[in-house]
C-alpha positions, -999 to +999 in steps of 0.1 A: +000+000+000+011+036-006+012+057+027+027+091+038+056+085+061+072+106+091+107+102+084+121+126+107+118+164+118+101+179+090+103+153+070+078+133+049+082+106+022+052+091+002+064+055-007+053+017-008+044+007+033+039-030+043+004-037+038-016-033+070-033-067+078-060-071+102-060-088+131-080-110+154-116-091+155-099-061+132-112-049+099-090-037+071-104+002+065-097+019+030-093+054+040-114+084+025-107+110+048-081+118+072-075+148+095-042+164+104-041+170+142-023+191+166-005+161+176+004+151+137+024+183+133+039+182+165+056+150+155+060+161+121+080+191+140+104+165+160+082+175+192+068+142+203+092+118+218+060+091+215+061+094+182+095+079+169+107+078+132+094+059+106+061+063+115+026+064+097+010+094+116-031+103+112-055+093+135-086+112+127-101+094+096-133+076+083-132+052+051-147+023+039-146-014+056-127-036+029-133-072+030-155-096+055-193-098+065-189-058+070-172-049+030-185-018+019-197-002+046-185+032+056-169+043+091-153+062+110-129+052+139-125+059+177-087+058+175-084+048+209-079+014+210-080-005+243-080-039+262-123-037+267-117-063+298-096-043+328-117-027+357-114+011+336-128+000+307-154-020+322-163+010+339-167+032+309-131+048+317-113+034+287-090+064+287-075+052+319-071+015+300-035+004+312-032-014+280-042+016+260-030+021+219-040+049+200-032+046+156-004+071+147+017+058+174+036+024+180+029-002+180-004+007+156+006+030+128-019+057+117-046+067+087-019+087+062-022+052+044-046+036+013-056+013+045-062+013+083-068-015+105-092-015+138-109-034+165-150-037+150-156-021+180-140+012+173-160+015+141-191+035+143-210+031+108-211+068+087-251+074+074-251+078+037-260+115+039-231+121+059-198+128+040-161+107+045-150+144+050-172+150+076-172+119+095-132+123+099-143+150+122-157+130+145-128+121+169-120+158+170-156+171+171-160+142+205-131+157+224-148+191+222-189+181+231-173+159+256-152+190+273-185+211+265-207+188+282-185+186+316-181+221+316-222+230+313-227+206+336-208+220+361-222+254+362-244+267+386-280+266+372-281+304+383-248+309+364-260+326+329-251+305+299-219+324+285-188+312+275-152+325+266-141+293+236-101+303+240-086+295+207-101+294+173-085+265+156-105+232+148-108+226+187-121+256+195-148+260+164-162+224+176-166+235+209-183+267+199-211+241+175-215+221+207-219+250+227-250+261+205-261+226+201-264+222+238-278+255+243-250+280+251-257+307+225-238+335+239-198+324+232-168+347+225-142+332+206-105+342+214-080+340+185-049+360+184-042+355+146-057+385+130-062+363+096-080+334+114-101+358+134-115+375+104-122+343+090-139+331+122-159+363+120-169+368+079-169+330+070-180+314+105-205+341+118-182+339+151-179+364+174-139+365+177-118+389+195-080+391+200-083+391+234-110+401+262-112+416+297-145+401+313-152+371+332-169+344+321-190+316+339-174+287+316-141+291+301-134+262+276-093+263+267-092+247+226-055+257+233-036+238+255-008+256+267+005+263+300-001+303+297-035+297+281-046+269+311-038+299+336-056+321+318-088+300+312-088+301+355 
């Protein structure tokens, strides 16, 4: 198969890979779609240790399940992938999973390939009115509603539903749609980049500013850093 290799800092080569074959209770995914995370270009930039070259990097994608009962049908993947039978994942706390993989680092390379492989059970299937290029946002779009969701549920239910979204990248727009989605109308976007605020503002219908003075009930961080976390508190 033909993938897109990190070879080392800055440094990508698109070349024969060995074919990904699927394992025991794995499907063989041809990709369609496939993101390019925070995380991709941090290793691309020699930044994540956990990320070693050669590597296949890419872990938010959707495709189409090649071969077996399931051929044809279209996905997209929960990228975490996890022992199912320890006391975190029984509980629902897979993230905590001892034994926890995640495609795009070893030992299971990543999506910048013709083909993926994954446990059926991190497939969800993709409705035919729903795009390959929308479904690969799904990984991306579940960290924000699931950040969105502990942070309204938190709140006071005399606390007025406003929110600061800090950071207008993919993160951040996803939070601001989940925001809406689960009520929270009234959200100021942060963004420091003048060209990605305007763009948040004429193309999104955001309300971005460069930066903002008033306090804010719930304070989601799409961000990440250190000086950003303090902020958000």
């Amino acid at each position: 198969m033909k993938a897109l290799v990190y070879t080392g800092a800055e440094s990508l080569a698109y070349r024969d890979a060995p074919d990904a074959i699927a394992g025991d209770g794995e499907v063989a995914i041809r990709v369609g779609a496939v993101g390019i995370c925070g995380s991709d270009m941090h290793a691309y930039l020699g930044h994540d240790n956990r990320r070693p070259a050669p590597l296949i990097l890419g872990h938010e994608a959707a495709g189409v399940i090649t071969g077996g009962p399931r051929d044809g049908e279209r996905v997209t993947v929960n990228p975490l992938v996890t022992c199912g039978v320890c006391p975190a994942c029984e509980s629902g706390r897979e993230n905590l999973c001892p034994d926890r993989q995640i495609i795009s680092m070893p030992p299971r390379e990543g999506a910048f390939a013709d083909i993926v492989t994954m446990p059926e059970r991190n497939l969800v299937r993709v409705p035919d009115y729903v795009s390959l290029e929308k479904a690969a946002l799904a990984e991306p779009s579940a960290v924000s509603w699931h950040g969105v969701r502990l942070g309204l549920g938190a709140l006071h239910e005399a606390d007025a539903r406003r929110a600061l979204v800090i950071g207008g990248g993919a993160i951040g727009v996803a939070a601001v749609l989940s925001l809406r989605a689960m009520g929270c109308d009234d959200v100021t976007v942060i963004e420091p980049n003048p060209t990605r605020r305007a763009y948040l503002s004429d193309n999104c219908g955001l309300d971005a500013a460069a930066e903002t003075t008033e306090a804010y009930p719930l304070v989601i961080d799409a961000v990440g850093f250190a000086v950003t976390r303090a902020n958000a508190s």
